[in-house]
N, C-alpha and C positions, 0 to 999 in steps of 0.2 A: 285161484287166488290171484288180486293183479298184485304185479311191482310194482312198487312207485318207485321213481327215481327221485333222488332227493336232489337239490342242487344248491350248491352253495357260491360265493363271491370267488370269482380266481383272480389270480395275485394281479394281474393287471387294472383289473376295475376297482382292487382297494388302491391302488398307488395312484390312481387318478383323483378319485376322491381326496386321497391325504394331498396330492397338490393342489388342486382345488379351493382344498379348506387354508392350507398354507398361502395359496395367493389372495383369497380374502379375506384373511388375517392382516395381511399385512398393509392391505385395502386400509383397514379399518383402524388399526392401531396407527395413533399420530408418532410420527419420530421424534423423539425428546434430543436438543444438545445438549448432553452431559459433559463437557468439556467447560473443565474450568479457566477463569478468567486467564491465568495463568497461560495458559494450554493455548486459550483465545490470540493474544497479548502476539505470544511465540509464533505461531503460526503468519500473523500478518510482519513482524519482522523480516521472518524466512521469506515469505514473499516480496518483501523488500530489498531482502539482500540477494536475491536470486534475479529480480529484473534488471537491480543497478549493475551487478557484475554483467548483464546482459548487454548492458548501454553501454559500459566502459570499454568492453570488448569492442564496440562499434567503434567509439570515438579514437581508440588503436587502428582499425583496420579503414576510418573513412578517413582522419586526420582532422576529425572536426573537434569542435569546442561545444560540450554539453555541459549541463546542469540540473541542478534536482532544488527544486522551490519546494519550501516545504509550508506549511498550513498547519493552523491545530486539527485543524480535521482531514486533511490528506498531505498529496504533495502529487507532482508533477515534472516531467523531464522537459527541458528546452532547448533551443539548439542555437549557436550564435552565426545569425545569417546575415546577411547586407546590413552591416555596423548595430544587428537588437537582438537581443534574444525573444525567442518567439517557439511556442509552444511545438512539441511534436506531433502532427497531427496526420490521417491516414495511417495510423500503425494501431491496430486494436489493442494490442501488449502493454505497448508504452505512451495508454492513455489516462488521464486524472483519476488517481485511486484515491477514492474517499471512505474515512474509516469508518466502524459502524459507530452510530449515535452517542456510546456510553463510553468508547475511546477518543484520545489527544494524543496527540504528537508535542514534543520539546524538543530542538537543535542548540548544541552549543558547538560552535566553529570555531579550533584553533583555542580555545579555553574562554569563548565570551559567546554570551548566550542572545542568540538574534530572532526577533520579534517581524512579521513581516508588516504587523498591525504599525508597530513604530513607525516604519517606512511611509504605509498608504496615508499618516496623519503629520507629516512635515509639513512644518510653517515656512510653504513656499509664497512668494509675492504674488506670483503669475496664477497662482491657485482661486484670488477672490472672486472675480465676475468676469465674465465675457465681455472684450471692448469692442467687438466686432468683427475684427480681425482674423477670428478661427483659430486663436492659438492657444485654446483650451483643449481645441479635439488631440490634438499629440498629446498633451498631457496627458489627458483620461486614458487614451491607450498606453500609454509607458504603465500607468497604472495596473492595468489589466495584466498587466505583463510584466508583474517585478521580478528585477533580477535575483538568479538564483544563488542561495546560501549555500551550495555544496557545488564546486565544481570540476567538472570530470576531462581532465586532460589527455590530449592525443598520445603523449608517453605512456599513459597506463597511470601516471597518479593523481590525485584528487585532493581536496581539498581536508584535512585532517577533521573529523566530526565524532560528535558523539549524540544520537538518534535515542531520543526516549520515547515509544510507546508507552502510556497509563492509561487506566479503568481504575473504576472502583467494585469490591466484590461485593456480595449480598448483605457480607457486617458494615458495610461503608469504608473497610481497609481500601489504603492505595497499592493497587498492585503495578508493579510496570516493569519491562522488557528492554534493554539498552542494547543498542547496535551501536557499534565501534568502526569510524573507519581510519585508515593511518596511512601517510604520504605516500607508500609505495601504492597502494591501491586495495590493501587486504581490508575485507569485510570482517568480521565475528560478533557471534551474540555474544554479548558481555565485554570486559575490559577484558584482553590477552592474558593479565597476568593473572587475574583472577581464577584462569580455567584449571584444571588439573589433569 
């Protein structure tokens, strides 16, 4: 009579299979953001208030004078260098963050709310036509280059703000995310006295 040996899978050839099938699961399956606007909103705040304490620490330990321009659609850190502010540039961290498409930024300074669109549309004289002279091209660049709405002193304080992130959710609600900041130099999400 023959034997037969029977043979079956041993534990290591099914653990390879089950990773296997698990790595091309995940191949296959798209990742959903399940993160609510809300969640969204917060998130780029924190990253907000996490670079500027980043900056302000600088402007304590270089002795410089910075600033943060802000945009409906990002904002930007600048430094004041031979008599202009001028953008920070060579530093990957503290380069132009632009929000995504469905978010805005609002600044109100000190209790008045600042527009930088007001500013690029002043009914200056020197603004109409070129007389030959060249003394449009300063302009255009002061332009490029408007001074910032928040600004970050060597002391460690800044200029007193209040920072609105908004979106709109999928009902069309306005959702939005306030940062706070206050002379001494403190960041927080929301107004201070609000929190519990």
């Amino acid at each position: 009579m023959r034997c037969r040996s029977q043979r079956g899978f041993t534990l290591l050839e099914i653990m390879i299979v089950v990773v296997l099938m698990g790595l091309m699961a995940a191949a296959v399956i798209p990742s959903f953001n399940t993160s609510t606007p809300k969640q969204q909103l917060e998130k780029k705040a924190k990253e907000f208030m996490a670079t500027t304490e980043l900056v302000l620490n600088e402007t304590i330990l270089s002795g410089q004078f910075l600033g943060i321009v802000i945009d409906p659609d990002g904002y930007h850190y600048v430094i004041y260098h031979e008599n202009k502010w001028q953008p920070l540039t060579n530093d990957r961290i503290l380069t132009e963050r632009k929000l995504d498409n469905d978010m805005s930024l609002s600044v109100v300074v000190d209790g008045l709310p600042l527009k930088q669109s007001d500013e690029e549309h002043s009914d200056d004289i020197f603004d109409n036509e070129d007389d030959g002279l060249g003394l449009d091209e300063p302009l255009q660049s002061e332009k490029k280059l408007p001074t910032p709405q928040i600004m970050l002193f060597p002391s460690g304080e800044l200029s007193p703000f209040e920072l609105t992130f908004s979106m709109k959710d999928q009902q069309g609600d306005e959702q939005d995310v306030l940062v706070v900041g206050d002379a001494l130099g403190r960041l927080t999400l929301g107004r201070p006295d609000e929190q519990s």
